[in-house]
N, CA, C and O atoms as a printed pandas DataFrame, in Angstrom:
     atom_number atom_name residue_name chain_id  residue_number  x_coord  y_coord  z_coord
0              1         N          UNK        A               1    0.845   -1.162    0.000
1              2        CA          UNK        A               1    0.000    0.000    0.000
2              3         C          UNK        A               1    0.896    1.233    0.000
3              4         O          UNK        A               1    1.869    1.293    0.753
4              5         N          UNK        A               2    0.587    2.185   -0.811
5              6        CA          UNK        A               2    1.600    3.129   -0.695
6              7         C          UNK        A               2    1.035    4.267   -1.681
7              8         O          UNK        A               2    0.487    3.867   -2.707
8              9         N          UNK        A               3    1.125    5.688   -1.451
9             10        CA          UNK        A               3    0.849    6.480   -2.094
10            11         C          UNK        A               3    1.128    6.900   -3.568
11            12         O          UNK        A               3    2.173    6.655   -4.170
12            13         N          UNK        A               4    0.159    7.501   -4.015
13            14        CA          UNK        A               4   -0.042    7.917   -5.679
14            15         C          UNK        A               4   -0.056    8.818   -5.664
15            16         O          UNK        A               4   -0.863    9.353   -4.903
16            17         N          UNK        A               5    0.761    9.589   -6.432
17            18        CA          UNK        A               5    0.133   11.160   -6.845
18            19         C          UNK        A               5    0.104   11.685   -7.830
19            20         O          UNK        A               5    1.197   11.644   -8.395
20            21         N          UNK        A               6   -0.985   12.421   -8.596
21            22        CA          UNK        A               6   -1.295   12.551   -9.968
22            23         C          UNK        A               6   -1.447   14.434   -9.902
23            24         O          UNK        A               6   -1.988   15.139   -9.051
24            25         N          UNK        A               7   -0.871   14.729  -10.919
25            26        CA          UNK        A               7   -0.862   16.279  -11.234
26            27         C          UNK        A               7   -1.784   16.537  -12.373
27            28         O          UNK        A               7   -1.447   16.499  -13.556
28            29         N          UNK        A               8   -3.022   16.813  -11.903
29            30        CA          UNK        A               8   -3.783   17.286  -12.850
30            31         C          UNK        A               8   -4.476   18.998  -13.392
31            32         O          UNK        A               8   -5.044   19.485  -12.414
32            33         N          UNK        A               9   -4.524   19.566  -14.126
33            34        CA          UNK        A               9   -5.007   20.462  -14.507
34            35         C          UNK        A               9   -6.340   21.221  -14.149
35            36         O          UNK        A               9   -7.384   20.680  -14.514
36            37         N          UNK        A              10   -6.415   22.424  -13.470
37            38        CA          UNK        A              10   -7.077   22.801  -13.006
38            39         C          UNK        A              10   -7.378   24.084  -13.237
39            40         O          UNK        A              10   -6.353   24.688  -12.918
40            41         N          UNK        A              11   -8.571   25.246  -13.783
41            42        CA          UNK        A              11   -8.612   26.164  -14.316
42            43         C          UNK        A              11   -8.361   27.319  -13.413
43            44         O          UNK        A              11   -8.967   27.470  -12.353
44            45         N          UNK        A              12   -7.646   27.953  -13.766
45            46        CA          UNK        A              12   -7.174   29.261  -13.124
46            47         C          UNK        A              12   -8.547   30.267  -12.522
47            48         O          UNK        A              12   -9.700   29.847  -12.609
48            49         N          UNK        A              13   -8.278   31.378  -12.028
49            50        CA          UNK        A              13   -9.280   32.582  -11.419
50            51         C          UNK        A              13   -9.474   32.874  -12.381
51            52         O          UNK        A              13  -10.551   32.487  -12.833
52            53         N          UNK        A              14   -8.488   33.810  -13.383
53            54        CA          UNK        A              14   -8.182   34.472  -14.784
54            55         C          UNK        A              14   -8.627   33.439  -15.685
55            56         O          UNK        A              14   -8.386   32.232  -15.649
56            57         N          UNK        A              15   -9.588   34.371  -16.819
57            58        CA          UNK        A              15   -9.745   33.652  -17.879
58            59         C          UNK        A              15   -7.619   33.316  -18.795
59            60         O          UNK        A              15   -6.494   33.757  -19.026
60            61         N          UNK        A              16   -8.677   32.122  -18.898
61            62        CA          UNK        A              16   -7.510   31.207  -20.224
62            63         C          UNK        A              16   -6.403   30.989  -18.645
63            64         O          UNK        A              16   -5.459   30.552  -19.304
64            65         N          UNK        A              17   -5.962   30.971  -17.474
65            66        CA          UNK        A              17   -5.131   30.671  -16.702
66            67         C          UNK        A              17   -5.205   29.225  -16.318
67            68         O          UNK        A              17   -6.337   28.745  -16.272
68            69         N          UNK        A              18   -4.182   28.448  -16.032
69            70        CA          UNK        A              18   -4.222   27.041  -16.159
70            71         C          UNK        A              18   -3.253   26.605  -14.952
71            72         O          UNK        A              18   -2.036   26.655  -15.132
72            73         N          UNK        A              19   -3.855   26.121  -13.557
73            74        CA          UNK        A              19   -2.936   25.787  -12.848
74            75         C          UNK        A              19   -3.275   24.543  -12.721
75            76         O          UNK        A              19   -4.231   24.061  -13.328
76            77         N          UNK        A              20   -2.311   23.695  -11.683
77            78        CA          UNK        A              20   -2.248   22.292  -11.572
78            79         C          UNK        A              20   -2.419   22.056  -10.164
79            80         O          UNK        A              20   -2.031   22.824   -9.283
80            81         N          UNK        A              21   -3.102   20.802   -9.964
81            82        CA          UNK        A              21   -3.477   20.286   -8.757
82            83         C          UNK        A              21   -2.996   19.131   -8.384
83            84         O          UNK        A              21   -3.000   18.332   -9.321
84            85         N          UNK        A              22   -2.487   18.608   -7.179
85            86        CA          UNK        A              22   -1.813   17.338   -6.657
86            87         C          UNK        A              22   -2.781   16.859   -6.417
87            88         O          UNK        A              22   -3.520   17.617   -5.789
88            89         N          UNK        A              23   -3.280   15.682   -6.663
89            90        CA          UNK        A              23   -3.893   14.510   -5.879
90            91         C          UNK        A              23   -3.611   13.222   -5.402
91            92         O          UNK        A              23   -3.398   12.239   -6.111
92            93         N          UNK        A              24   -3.619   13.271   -3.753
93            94        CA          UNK        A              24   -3.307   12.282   -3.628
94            95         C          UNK        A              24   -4.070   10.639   -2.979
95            96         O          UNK        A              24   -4.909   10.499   -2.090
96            97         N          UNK        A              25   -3.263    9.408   -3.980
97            98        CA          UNK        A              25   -4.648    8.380   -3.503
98            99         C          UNK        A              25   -3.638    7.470   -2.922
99           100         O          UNK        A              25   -2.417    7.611   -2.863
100          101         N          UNK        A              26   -4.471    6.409   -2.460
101          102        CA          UNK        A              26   -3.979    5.484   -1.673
102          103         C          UNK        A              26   -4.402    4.373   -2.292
103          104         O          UNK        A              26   -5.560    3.973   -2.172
104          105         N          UNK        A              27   -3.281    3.621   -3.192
105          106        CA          UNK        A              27   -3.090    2.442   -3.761
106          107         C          UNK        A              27   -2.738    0.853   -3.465
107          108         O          UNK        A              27   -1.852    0.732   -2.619
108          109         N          UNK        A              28   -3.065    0.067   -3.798
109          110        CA          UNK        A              28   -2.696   -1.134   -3.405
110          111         C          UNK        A              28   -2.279   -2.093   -4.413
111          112         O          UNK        A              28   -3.096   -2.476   -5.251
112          113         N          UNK        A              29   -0.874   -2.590   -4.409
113          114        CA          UNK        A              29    0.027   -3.123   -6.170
114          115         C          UNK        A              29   -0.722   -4.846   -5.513
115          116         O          UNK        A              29   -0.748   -5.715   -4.642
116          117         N          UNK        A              30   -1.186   -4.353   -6.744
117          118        CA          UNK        A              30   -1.507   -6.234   -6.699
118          119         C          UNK        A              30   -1.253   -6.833   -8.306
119          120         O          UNK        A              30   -1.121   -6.031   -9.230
120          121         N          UNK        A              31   -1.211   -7.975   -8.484
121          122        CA          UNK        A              31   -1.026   -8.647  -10.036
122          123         C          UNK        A              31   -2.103   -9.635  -10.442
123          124         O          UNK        A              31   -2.275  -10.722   -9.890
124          125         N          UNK        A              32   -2.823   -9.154  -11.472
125          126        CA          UNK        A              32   -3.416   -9.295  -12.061
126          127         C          UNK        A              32   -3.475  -10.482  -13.301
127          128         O          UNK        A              32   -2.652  -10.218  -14.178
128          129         N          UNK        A              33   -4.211  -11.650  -13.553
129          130        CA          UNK        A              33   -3.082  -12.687  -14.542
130          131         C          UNK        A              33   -1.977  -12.078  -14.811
131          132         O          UNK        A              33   -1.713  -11.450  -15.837
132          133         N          UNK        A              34   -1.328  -12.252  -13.909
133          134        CA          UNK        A              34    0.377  -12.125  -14.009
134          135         C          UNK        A              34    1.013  -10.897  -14.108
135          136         O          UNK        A              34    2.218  -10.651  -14.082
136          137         N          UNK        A              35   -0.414   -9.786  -14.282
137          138        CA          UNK        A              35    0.459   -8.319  -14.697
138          139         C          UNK        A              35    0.211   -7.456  -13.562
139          140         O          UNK        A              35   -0.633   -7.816  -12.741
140          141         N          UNK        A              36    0.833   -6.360  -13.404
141          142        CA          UNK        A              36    0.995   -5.682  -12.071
142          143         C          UNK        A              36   -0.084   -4.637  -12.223
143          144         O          UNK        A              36   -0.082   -4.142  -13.350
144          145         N          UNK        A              37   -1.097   -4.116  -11.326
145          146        CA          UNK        A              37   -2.123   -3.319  -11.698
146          147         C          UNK        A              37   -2.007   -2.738  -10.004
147          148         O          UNK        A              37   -1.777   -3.391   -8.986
148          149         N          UNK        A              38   -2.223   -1.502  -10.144
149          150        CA          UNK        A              38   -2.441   -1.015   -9.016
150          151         C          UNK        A              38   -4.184   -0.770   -8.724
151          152         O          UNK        A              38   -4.900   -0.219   -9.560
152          153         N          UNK        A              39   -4.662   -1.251   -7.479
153          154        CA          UNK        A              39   -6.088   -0.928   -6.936
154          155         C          UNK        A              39   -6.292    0.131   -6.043
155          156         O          UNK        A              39   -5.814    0.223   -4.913
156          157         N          UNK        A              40   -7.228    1.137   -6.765
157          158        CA          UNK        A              40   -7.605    2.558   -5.502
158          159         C          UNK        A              40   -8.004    2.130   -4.519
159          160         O          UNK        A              40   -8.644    1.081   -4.568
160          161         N          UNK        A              41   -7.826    2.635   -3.543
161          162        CA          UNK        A              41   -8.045    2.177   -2.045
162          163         C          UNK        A              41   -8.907    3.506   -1.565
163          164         O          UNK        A              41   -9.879    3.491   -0.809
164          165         N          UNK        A              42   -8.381    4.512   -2.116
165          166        CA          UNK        A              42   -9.042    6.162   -1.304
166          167         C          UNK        A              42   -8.344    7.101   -1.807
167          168         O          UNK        A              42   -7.142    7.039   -2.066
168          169         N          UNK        A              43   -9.220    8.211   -2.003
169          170        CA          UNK        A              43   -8.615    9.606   -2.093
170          171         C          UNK        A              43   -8.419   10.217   -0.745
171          172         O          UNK        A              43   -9.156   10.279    0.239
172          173         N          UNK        A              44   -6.949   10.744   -1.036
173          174        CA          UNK        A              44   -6.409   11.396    0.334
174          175         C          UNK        A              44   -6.286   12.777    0.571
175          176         O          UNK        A              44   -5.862   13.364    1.567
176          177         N          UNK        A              45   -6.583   13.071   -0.157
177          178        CA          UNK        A              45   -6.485   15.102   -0.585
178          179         C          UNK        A              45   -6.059   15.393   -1.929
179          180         O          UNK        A              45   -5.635   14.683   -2.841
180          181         N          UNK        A              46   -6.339   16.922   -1.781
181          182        CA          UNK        A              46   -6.030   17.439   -2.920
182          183         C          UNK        A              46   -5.355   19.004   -2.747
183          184         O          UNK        A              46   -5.825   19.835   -1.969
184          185         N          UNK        A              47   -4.030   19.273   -3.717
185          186        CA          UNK        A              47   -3.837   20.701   -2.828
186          187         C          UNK        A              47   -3.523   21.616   -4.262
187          188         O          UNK        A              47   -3.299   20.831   -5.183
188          189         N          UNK        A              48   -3.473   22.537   -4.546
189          190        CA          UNK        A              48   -2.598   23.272   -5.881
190          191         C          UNK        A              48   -1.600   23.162   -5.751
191          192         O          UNK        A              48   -1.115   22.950   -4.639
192          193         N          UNK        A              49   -1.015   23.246   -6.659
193          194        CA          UNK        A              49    0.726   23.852   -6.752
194          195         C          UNK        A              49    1.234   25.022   -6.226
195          196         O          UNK        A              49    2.289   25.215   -5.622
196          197         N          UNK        A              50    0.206   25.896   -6.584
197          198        CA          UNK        A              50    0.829   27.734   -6.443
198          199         C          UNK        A              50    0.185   27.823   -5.020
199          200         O          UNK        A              50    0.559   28.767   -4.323
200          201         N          UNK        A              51   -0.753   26.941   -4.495
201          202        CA          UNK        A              51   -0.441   26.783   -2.923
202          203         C          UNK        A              51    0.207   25.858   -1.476
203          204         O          UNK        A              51   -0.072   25.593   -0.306
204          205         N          UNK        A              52    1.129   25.647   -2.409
205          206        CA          UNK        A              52    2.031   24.576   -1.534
206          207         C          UNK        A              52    2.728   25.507   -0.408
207          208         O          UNK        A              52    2.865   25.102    0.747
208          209         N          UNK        A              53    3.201   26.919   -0.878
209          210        CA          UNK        A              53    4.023   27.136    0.317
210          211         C          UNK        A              53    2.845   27.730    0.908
211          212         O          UNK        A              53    3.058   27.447    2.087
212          213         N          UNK        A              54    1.799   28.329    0.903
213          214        CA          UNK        A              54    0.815   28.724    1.979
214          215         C          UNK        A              54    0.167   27.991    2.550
215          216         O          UNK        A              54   -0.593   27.097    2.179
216          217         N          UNK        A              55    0.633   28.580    4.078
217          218        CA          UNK        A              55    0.375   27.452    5.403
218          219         C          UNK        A              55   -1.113   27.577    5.545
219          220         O          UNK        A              55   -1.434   26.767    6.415
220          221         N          UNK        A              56   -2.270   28.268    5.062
221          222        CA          UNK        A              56   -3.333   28.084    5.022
222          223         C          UNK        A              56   -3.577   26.905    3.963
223          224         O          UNK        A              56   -4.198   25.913    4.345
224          225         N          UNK        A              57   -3.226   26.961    2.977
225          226        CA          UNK        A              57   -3.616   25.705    2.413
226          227         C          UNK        A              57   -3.366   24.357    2.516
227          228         O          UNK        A              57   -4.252   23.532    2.293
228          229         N          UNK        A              58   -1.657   23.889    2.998
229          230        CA          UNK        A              58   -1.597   23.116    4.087
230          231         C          UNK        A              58   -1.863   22.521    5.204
231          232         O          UNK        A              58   -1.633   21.368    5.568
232          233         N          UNK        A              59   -2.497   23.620    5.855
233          234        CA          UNK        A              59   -3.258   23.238    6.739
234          235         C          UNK        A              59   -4.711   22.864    6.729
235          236         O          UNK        A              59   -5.215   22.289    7.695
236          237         N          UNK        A              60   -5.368   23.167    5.695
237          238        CA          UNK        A              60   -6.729   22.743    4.823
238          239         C          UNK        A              60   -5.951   21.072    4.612
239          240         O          UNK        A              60   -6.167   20.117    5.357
240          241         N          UNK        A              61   -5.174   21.068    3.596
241          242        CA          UNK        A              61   -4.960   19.806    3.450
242          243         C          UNK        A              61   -5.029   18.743    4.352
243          244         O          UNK        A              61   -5.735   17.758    4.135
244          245         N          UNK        A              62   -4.124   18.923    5.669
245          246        CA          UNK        A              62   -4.269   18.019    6.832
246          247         C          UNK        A              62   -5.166   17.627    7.379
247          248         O          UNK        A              62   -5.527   16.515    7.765
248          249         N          UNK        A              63   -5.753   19.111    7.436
249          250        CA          UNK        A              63   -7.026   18.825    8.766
250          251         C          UNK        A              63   -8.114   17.654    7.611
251          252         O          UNK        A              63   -8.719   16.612    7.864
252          253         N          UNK        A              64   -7.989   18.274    6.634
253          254        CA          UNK        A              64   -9.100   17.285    5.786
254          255         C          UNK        A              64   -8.993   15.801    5.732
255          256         O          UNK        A              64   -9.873   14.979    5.475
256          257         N          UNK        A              65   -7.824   15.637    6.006
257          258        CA          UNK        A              65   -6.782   14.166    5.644
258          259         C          UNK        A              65   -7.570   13.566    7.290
259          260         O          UNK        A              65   -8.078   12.488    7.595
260          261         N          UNK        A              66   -7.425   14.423    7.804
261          262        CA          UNK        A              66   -8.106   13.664    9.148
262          263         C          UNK        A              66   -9.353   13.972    9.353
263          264         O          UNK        A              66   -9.898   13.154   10.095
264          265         N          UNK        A              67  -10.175   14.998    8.926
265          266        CA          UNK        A              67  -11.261   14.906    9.269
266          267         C          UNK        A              67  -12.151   13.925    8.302
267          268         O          UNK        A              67  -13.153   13.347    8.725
268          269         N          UNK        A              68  -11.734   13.817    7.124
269          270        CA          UNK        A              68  -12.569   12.689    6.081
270          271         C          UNK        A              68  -12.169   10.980    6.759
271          272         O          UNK        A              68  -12.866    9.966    6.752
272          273         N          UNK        A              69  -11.292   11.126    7.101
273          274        CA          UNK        A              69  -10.786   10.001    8.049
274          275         C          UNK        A              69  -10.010    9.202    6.383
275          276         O          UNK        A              69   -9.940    7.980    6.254
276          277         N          UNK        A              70   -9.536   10.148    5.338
277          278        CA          UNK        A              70   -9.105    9.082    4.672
278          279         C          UNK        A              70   -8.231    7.831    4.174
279          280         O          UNK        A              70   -7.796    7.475    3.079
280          281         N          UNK        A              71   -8.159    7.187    5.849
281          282        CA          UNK        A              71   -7.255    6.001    5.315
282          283         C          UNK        A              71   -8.725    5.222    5.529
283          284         O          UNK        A              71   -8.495    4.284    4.766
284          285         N          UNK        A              72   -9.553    5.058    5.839
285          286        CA          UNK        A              72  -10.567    4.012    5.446
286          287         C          UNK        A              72  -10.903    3.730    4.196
287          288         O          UNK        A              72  -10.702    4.654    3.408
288          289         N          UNK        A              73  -11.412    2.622    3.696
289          290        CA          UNK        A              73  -10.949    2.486    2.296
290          291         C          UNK        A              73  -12.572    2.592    2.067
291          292         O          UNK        A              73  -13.396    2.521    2.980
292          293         N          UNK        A              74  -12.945    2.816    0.361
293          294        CA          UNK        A              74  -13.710    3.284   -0.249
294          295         C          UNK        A              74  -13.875    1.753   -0.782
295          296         O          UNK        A              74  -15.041    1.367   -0.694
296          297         N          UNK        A              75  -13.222    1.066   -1.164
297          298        CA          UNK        A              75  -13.392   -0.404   -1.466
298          299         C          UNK        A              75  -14.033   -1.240   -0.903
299          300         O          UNK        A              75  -13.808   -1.470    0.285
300          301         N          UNK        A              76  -15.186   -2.050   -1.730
301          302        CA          UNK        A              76  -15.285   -3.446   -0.822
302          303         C          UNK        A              76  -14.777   -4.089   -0.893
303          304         O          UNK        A              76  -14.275   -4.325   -1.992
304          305         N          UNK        A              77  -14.469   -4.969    0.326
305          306        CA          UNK        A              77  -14.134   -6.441    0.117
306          307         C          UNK        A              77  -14.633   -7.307   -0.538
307          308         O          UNK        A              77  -15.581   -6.889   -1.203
308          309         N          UNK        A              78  -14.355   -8.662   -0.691
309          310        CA          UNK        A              78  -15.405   -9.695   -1.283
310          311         C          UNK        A              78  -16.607   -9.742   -0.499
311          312         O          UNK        A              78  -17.683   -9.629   -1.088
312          313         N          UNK        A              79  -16.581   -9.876    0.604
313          314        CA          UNK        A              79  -17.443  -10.193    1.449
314          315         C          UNK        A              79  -18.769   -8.886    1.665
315          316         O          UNK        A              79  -19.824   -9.032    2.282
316          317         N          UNK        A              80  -18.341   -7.780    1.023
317          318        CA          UNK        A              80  -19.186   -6.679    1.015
318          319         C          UNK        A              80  -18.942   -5.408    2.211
319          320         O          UNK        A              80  -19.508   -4.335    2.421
320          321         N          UNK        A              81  -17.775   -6.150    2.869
321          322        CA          UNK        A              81  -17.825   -5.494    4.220
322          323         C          UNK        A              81  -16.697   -4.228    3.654
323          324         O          UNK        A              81  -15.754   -4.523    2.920
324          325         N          UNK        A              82  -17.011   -2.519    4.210
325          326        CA          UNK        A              82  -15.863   -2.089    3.985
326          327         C          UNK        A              82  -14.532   -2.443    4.736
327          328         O          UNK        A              82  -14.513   -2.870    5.890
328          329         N          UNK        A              83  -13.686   -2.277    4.148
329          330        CA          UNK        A              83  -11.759   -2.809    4.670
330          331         C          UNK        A              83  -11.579   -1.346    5.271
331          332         O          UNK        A              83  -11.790   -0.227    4.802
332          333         N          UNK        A              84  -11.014   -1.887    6.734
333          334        CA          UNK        A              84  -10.249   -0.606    7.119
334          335         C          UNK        A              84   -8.682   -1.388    7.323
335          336         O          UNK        A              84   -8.305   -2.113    8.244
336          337         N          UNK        A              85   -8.149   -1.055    6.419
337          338        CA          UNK        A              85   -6.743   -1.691    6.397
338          339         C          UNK        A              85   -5.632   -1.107    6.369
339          340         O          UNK        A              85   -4.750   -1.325    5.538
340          341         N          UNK        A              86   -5.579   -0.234    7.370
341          342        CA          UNK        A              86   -4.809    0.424    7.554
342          343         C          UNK        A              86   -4.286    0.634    9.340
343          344         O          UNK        A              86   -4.871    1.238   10.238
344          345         N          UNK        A              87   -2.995   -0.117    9.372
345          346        CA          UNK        A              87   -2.944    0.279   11.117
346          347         C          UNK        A              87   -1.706    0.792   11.348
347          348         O          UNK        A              87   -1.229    0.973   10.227
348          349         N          UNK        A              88   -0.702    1.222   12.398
349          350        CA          UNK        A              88   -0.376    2.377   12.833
350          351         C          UNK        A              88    1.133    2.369   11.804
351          352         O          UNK        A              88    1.444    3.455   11.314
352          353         N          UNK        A              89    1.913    1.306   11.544
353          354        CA          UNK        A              89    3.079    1.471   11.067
354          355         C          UNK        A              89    2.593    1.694    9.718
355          356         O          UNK        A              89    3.370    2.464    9.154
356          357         N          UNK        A              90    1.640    1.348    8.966
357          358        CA          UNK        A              90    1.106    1.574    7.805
358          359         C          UNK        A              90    0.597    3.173    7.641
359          360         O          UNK        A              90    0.649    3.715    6.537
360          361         N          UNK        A              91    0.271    3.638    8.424
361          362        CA          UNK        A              91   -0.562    4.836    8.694
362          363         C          UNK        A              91    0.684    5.662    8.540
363          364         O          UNK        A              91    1.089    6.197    7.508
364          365         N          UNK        A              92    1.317    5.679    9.942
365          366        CA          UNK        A              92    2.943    6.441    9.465
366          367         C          UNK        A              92    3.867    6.425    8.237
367          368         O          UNK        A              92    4.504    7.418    7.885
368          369         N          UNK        A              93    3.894    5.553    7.772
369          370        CA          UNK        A              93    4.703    5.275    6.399
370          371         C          UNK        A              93    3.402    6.257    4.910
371          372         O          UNK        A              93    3.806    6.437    3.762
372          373         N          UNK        A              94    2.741    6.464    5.128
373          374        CA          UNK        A              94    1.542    7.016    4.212
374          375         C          UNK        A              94    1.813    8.509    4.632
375          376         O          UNK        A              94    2.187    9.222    3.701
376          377         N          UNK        A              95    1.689    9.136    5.908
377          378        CA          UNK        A              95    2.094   10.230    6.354
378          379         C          UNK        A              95    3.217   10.936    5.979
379          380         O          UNK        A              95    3.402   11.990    5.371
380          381         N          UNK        A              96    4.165    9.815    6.662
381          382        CA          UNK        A              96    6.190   10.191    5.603
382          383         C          UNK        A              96    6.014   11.063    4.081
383          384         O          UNK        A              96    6.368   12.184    3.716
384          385         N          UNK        A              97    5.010    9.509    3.180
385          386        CA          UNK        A              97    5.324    9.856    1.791
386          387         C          UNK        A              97    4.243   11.142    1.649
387          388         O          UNK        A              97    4.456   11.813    0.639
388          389         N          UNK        A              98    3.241   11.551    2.394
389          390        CA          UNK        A              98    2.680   13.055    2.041
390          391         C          UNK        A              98    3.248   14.106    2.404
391          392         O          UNK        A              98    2.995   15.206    1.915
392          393         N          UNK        A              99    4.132   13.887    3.355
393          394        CA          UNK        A              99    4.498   15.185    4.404
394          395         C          UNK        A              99    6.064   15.310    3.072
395          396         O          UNK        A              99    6.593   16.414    2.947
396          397         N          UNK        A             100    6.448   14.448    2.470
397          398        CA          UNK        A             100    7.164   15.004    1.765
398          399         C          UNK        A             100    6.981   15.762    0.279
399          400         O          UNK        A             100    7.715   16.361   -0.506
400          401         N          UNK        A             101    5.923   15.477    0.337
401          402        CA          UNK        A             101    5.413   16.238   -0.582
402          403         C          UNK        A             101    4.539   17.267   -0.451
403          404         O          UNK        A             101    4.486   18.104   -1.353
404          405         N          UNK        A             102    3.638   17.389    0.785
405          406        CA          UNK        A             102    3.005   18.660    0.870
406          407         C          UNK        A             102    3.597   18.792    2.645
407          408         O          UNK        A             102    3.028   18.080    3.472
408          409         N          UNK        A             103    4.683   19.685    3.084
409          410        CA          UNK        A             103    5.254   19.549    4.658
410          411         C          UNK        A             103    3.623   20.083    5.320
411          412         O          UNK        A             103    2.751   20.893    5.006
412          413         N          UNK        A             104    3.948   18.755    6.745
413          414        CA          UNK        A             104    2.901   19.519    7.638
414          415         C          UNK        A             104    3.399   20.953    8.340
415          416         O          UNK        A             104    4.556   21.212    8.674
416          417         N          UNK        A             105    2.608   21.538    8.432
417          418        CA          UNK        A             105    2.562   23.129    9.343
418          419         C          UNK        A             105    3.189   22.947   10.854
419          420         O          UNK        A             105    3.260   22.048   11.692
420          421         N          UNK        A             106    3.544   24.128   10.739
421          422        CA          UNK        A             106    3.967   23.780   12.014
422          423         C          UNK        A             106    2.761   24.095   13.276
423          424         O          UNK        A             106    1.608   23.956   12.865
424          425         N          UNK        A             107    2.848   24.360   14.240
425          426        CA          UNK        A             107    2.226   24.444   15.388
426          427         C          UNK        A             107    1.677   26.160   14.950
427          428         O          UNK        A             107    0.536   26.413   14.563
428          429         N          UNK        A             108    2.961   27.359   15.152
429          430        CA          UNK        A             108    2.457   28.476   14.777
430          431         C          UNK        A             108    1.955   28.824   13.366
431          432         O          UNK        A             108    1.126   29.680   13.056
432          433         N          UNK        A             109    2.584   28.039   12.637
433          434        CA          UNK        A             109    1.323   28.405   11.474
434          435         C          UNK        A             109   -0.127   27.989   11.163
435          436         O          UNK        A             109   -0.924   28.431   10.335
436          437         N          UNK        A             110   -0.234   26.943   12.135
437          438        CA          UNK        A             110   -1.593   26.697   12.504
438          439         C          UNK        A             110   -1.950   27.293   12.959
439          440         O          UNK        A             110   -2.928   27.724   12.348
440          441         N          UNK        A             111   -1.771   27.901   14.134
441          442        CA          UNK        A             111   -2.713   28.972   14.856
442          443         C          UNK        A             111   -2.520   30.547   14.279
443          444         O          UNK        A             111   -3.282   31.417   14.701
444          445         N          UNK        A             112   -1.533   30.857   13.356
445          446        CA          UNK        A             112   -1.551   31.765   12.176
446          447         C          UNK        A             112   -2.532   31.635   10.869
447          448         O          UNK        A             112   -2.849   32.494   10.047
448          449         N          UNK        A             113   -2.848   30.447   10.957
449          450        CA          UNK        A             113   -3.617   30.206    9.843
450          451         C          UNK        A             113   -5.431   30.203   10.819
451          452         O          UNK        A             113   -6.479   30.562   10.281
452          453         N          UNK        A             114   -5.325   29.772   12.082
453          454        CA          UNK        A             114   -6.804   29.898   12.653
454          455         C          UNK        A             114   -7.393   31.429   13.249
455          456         O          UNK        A             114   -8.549   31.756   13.515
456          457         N          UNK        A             115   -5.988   32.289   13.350
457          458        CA          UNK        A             115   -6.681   33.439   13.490
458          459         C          UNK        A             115   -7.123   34.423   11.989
459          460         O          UNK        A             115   -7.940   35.344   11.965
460          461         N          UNK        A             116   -6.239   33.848   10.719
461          462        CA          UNK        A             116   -6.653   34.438    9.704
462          463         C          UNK        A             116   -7.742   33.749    9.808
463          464         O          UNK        A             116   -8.085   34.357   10.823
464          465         N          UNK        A             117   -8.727   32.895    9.629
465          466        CA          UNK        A             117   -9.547   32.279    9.422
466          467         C          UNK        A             117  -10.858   33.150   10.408
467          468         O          UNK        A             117  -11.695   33.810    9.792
468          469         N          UNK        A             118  -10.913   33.065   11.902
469          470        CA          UNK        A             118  -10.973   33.650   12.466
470          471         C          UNK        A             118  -11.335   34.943   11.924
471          472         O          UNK        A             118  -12.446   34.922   11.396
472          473         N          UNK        A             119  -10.756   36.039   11.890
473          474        CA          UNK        A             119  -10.849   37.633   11.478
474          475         C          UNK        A             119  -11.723   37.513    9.749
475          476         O          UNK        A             119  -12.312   38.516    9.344
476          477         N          UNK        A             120  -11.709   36.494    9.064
477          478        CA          UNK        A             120  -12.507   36.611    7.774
478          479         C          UNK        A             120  -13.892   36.600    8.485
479          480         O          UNK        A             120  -14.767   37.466    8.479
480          481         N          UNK        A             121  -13.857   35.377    9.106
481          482        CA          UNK        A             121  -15.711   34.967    9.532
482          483         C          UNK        A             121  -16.289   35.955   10.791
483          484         O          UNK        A             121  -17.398   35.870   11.318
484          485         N          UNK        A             122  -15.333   36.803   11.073
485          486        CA          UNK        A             122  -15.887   37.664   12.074
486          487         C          UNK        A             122  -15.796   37.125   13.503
487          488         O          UNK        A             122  -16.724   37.182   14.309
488          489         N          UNK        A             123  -14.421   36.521   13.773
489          490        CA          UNK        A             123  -14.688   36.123   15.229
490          491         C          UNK        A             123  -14.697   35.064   15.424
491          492         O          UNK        A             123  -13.860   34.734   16.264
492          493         N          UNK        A             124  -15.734   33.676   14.728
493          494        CA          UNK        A             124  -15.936   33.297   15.385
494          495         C          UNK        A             124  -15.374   31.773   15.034
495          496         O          UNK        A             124  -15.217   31.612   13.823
496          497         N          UNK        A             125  -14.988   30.442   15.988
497          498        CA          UNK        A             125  -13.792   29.813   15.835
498          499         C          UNK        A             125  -13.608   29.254   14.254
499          500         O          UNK        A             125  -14.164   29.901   13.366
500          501         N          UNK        A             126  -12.823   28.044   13.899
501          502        CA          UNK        A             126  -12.230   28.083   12.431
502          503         C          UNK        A             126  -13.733   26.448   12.896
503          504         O          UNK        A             126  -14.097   26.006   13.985
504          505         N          UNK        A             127  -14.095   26.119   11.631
505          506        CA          UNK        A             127  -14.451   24.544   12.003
506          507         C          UNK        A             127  -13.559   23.732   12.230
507          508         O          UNK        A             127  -13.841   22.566   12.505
C-alpha cells in the first residue's frame, strides 16, 4: 500500500489561466493474470501547486486528511464489508510519503492560519 500522486489540470481565477493540482490516492500493487495493476483504495487530498508554500492551504490539506478520516478504504471487500486496512506502522509510512510532498505546518502556522480564518468569519472559531 503506498501512495499515488497525480498532477492534474485545473482552471485558473483568470480567464484562459491554467494551474495544476496534486492529488493524492492510496493504492494497493496487486497482479493481475500475471500483470501488475495497481487498486484505488481512497482519495487522500487534494492541494494546488501555487499553494504549496501557503500554510493556510496546508493546513486545509491536513485537517481534511483527518477529518474525512481518509485512510478508510472506499473499497469493498469480497465479502461486502468495507476494509479498514490500515494500522499504525502503515498509517505512518503514508504520512512520511505526504508530508514530503506537501510539509505539515507547524504548530504556529496553525494557529496563524486559525486566526486568519478567524478575522474573515468575524470572530468566530475556524471549524
Amino acid at each position: 500500500m503506498y501512495v499515488r500522486w497525480k498532477r492534474r489540470p485545473v482552471k485558473g481565477r483568470r480567464r484562459g489561466e491554467t494551474d495544476h493540482a496534486l492529488d493524492a490516492t492510496l493504492v494497493v500493487a496487486e497482479r493481475v493474470n500475471g500483470k501488475p495493476r495497481q487498486r484505488f483504495v481512497s482519495h487522500l487530498g487534494r492541494i494546488r501547486e501555487a499553494e504549496l508554500d501557503k500554510p493556510w492551504a496546508r493546513v486545509r490539506f491536513w485537517r481534511d486528511l483527518e477529518t474525512r478520516n481518509g485512510y478508510r478504504s472506499s473499497v469493498a471487500s469480497p465479502d461486502r464489508r468495507r476494509l479498514d486496512l490500515v494500522d499504525a506502522a502503515v498509517r505512518e509510512r503514508i504520512e512520511v510519503a505526504l508530508a514530503a510532498r506537501v510539509p505539515k505546518p507547524t504548530p504556529e502556522e496553525v494557529e496563524a492560519a486559525d486566526a486568519e480564518l478567524r478575522a474573515l468569519l468575524g470572530g468566530s472559531p475556524p471549524p
